[in-house]
C-alpha positions in Angstrom: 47.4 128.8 11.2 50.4 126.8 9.9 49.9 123.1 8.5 52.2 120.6 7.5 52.9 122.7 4.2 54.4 125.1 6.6 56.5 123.0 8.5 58.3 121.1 5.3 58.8 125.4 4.6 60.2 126.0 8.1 62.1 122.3 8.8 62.9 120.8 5.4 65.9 121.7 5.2 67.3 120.3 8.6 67.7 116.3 8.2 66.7 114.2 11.0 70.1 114.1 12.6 70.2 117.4 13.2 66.7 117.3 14.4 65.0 114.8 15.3 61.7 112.5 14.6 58.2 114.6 16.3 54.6 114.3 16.4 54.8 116.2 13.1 57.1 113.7 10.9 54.1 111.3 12.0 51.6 113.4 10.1 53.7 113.9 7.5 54.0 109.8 7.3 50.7 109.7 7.7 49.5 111.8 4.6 52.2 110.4 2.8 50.3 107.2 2.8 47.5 108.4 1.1 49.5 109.0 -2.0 48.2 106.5 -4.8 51.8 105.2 -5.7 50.9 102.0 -7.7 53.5 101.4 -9.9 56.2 103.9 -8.0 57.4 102.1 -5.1 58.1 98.9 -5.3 56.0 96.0 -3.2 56.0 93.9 -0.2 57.7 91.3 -2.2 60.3 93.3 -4.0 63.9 93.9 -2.3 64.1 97.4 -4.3 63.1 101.0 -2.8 63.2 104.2 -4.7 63.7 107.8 -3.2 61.0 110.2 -2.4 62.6 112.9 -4.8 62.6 110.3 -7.4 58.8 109.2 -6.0 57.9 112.4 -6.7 59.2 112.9 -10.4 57.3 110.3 -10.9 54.4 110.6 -10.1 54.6 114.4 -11.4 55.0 112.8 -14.3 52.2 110.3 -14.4 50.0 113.0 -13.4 50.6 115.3 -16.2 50.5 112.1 -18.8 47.2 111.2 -16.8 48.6 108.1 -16.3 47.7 107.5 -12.6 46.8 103.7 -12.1 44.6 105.0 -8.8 43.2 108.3 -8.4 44.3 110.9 -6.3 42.3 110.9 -2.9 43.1 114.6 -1.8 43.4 117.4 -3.6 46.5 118.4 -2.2 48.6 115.3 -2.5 49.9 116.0 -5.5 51.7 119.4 -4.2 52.6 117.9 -1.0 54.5 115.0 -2.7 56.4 117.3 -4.7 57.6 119.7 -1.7 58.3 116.9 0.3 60.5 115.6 -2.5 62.1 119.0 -2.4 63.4 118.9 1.2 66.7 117.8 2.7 64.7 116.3 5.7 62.8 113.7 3.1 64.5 113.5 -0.2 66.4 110.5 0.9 64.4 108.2 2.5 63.7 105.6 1.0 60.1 104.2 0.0 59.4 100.0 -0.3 57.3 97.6 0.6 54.2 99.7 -0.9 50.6 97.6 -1.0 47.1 98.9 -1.8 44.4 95.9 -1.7 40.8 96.4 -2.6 38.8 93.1 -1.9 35.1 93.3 -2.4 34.3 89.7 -1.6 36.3 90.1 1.7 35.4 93.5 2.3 38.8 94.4 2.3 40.6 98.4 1.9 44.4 97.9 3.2 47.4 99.7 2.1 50.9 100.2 3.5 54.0 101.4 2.7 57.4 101.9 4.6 59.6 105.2 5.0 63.4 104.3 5.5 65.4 107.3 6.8 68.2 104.9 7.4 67.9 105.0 11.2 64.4 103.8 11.1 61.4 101.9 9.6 58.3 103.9 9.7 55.3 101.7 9.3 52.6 103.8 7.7 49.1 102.5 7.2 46.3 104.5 4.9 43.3 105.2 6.0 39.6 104.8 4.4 40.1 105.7 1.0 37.3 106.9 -1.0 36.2 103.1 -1.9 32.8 101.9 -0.9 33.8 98.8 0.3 36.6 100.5 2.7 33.9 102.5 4.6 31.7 99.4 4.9 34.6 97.3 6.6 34.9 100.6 9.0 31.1 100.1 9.5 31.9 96.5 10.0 34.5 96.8 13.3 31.2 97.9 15.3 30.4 94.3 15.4 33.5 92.4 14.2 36.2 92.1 16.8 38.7 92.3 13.8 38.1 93.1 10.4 40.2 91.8 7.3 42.2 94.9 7.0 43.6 94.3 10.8 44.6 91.0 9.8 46.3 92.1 6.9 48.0 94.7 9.1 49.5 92.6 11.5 51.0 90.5 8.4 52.7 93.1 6.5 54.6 94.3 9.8 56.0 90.8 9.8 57.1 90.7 6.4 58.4 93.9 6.5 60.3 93.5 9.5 62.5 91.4 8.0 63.3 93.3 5.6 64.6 95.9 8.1 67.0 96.9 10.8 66.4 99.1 13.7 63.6 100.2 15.2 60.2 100.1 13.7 57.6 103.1 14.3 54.0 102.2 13.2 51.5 105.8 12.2 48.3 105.9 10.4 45.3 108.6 9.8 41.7 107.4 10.8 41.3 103.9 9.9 45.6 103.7 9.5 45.3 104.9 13.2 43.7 101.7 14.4 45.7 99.6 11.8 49.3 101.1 13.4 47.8 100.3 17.0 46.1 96.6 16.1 49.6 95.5 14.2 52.0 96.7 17.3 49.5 95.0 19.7 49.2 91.8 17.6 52.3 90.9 16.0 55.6 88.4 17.6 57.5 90.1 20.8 60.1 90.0 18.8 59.0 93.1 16.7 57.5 94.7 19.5 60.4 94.9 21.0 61.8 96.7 18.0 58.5 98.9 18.0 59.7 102.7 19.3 56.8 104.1 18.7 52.7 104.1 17.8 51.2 106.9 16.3 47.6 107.3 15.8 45.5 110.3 13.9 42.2 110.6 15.4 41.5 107.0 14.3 38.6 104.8 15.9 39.2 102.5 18.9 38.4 99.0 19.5 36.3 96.3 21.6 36.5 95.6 24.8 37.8 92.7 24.2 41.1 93.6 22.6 42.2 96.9 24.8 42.3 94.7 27.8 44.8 91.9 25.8 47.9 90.9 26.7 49.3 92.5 23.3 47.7 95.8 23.7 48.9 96.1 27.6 52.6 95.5 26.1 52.7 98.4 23.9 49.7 100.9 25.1 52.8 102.9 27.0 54.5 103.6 23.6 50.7 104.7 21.9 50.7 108.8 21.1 47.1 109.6 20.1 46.0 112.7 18.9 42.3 113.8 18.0 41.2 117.2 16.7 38.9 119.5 19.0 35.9 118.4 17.5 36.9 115.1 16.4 34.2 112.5 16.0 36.0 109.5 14.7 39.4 109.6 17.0 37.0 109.0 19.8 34.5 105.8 18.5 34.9 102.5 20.3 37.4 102.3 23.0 40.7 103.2 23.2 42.1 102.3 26.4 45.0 104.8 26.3 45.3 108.6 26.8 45.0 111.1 23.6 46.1 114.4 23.4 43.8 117.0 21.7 45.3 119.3 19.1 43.9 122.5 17.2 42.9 122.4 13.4 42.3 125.3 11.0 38.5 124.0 10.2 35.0 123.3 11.9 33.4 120.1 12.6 33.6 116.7 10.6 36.2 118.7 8.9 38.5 118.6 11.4 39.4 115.0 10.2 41.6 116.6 7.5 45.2 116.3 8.4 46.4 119.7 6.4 44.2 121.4 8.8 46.2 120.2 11.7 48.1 123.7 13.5 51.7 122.8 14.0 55.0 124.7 15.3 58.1 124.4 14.7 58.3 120.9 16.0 55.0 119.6 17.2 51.1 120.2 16.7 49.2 122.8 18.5 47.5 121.1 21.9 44.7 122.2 23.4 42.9 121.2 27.0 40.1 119.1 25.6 37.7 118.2 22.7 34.8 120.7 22.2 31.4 120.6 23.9 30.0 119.3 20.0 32.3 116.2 19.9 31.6 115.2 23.4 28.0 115.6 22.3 28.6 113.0 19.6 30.6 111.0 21.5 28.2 110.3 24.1 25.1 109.8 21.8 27.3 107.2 19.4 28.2 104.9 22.6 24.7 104.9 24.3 23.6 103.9 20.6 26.1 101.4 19.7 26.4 99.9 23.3 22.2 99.6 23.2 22.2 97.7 20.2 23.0 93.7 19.5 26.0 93.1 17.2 23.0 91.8 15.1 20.9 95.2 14.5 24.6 96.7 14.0 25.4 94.3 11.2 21.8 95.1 10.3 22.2 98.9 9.9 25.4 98.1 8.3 24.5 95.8 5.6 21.4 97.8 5.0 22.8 100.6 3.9 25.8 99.2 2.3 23.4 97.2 0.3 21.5 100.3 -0.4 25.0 101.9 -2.0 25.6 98.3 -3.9 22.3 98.6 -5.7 22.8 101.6 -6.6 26.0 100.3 -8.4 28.1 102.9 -6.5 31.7 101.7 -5.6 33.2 105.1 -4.9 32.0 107.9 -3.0 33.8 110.0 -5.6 30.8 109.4 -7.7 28.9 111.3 -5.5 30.5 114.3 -6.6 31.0 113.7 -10.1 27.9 111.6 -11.0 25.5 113.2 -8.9 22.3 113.3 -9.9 22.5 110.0 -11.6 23.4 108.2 -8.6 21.5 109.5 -6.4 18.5 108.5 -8.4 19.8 105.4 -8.1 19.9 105.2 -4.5 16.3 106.4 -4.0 15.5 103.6 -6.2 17.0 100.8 -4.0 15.6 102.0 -1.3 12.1 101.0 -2.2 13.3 97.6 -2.5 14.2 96.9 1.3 11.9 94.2 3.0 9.4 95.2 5.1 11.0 93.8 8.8 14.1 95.1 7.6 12.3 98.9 7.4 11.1 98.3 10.4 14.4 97.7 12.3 16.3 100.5 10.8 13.4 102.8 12.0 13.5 101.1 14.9 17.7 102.1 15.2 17.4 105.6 14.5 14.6 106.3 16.7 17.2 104.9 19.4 19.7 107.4 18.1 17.7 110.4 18.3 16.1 109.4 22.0 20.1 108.8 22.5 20.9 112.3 21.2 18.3 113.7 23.2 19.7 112.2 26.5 23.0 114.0 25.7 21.7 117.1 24.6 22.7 118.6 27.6 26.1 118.0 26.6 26.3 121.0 24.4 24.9 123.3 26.8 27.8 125.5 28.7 28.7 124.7 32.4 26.5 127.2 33.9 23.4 126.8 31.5 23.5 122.9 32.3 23.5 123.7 35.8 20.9 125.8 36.0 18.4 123.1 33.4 19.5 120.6 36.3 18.2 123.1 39.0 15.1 123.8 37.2 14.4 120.0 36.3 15.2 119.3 40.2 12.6 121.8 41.2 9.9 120.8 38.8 10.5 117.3 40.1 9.8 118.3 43.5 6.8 119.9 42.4 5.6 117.0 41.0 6.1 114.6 43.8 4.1 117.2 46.2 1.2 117.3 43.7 0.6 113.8 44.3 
């Protein structure tokens, strides 16, 4: 069961000349952007970098001063930042160009940062933080054909473009995913044709509308998707482009979690297919979504959105530390929906379970479906000679 702690163990020491970018570089990009590195690396508008070794001194520092300006998102950053800082393969690169915008008003979570190995740009986007608003723009591309942090995404490739040479690679986790594929697909030929590759970490897909764009069709060769067994966000919306299923150290939702990712020496562990449980999901989500308006889905959105808002909740880290106290508070606002508006969220999720129960035979196995279709077959026949 080796993660990315083991690979930094087993390749850190060989530099990328002597071995090359893989998959597994992408995931370490891709946790890397989680790090909350305000005040570390410099911004989008600064022309200075600074050195993940010296990144990491840092922020080692700042943690033990409690001096932080964001919190730390996983529990394991903080050790992962210092052992990359360690290695020959990352020590060097250099770190720039580093954002991290909360917008409430907008309903904005974006933040960026670029890896430099010298060679190579490597785009990295984050994805949903812990931030209310973040999840509620996730909610929000389930309606929206593009959300503010797409936008945003497709801008700070430009700028940092120029600030490069060489090829660009774009990689994200979850949310970051569909930033990395969005920003490729949208931004000047010019930089897609410096784009080498797209890397995306079980990250939702998109409408319709965009996979079959002109943008998207340009770069959907040089997409590498990856989605754990039982993966239930990597396979949301559309995607319009193969993805390669890969074997993780937890169960269920918890999948999502890139240190559970199984690598090998140079690449993640693949496996044949996604579990019977997340084709389950997968299935009930899109008969949902696709039977509902974009209205009832901004509905359902803003509902309970506005349900966290009352309740004065702004991170769901409060949920863990302050409880009680806020979920109090959420009980509370609930009594202070309308009455239509109760009506049409019971009205939604009495779609989703009748959804959930179409699918159920999803979960079954192969030869327990077959024999439920049998038996249903017969008792239709059955039927139709009674009457």
């Amino acid at each position: 069961m080796a993660n990315i702690f083991d690979y930094l163990l087993w390749r850190g020491d060989l530099t990328f000349e002597n071995s090359p970018f893989n998959p597994v570089d992408n995931i370490v990009f891709s946790q890397l952007s989680y790090l909350p590195l305000d005040g570390i690396v410099p911004g989008l508008d600064d022309d200075k970098n600074i050195t993940v070794a010296r990144a990491a001194e840092i922020f080692a520092e700042r943690m033990a001063n409690n001096t932080l300006q964001s919190p730390v998102i996983f529990k394991d950053d903080p050790v992962f930042l210092k052992t990359l800082g360690q290695t020959n393969r990352f020590k060097n690169f250099l770190l720039h160009s580093y954002v991290n915008h909360i917008d409430t008003v907008r309903e904005k979570q974006f933040s960026a940062l670029c890896v430099n190995s010298g060679a190579s740009t490597f785009i990295t986007y984050r994805g949903t933080d812990a931030n209310v608003v973040g999840w509620k723009e996730d909610f929000n591309m389930s309606f929206s054909t593009v959300v503010p942090a797409q936008i945003e995404a497709v801008a700070y490739l430009e700028k940092a473009a120029k600030k490069t040479n060489g090829p660009l690679f774009t990689c994200g986790h979850s949310k970051g995913g569909n930033l990395a594929i969005y920003a490729a697909s949208s931004c000047t030929k010019k930089n897609q044709h410096r784009i080498a590759g797209i890397y995306s970490n079980d990250a939702p897909g998109f409408h319709r509308q965009f996979i079959e764009s002109d943008g998207f069709r340009e770069v959907r060769g040089r997409i590498h998707s990856f989605v754990p067994r039982s993966s239930v966000v990597g396979l949301l919306f559309e995607h319009g482009s193969d993805y390669t299923v890969i074997k993780s150290s937890q169960a269920g939702i918890f999948q999502h979690d890139l240190y559970s990712w199984e690598i090998t020496h140079n690449d993640m562990i693949r496996l044949d297919r996604v579990d019977r449980g997340s084709r389950f999901i997968d299935k009930t989500l899109r008969e949902w979504i696709n039977g509902l308006d974009s209205e009832h889905r901004r509905q359902f959105s803003e509902t309970l959105f506005g349900i966290l808002k009352k309740a004065q909740i702004k991170s769901f880290l409060e949920l863990g530390t302050d409880r009680m106290p806020a979920t109090i508070r959420m009980i509370q606002s609930l009594g202070n929906i309308d009455q239509t508006t109760g009506k049409n969220i019971r009205k939604m999720l009495t779609a989703l379970f009748k959804a959930a129960k179409n699918n159920i035979d999803t979960l079954l196995p192969e030869n327990k479906k077959r024999s439920r279709q049998k038996k249903t077959s017969r008792n239709s026949v059955a039927d139709r000679e009674k009457t």
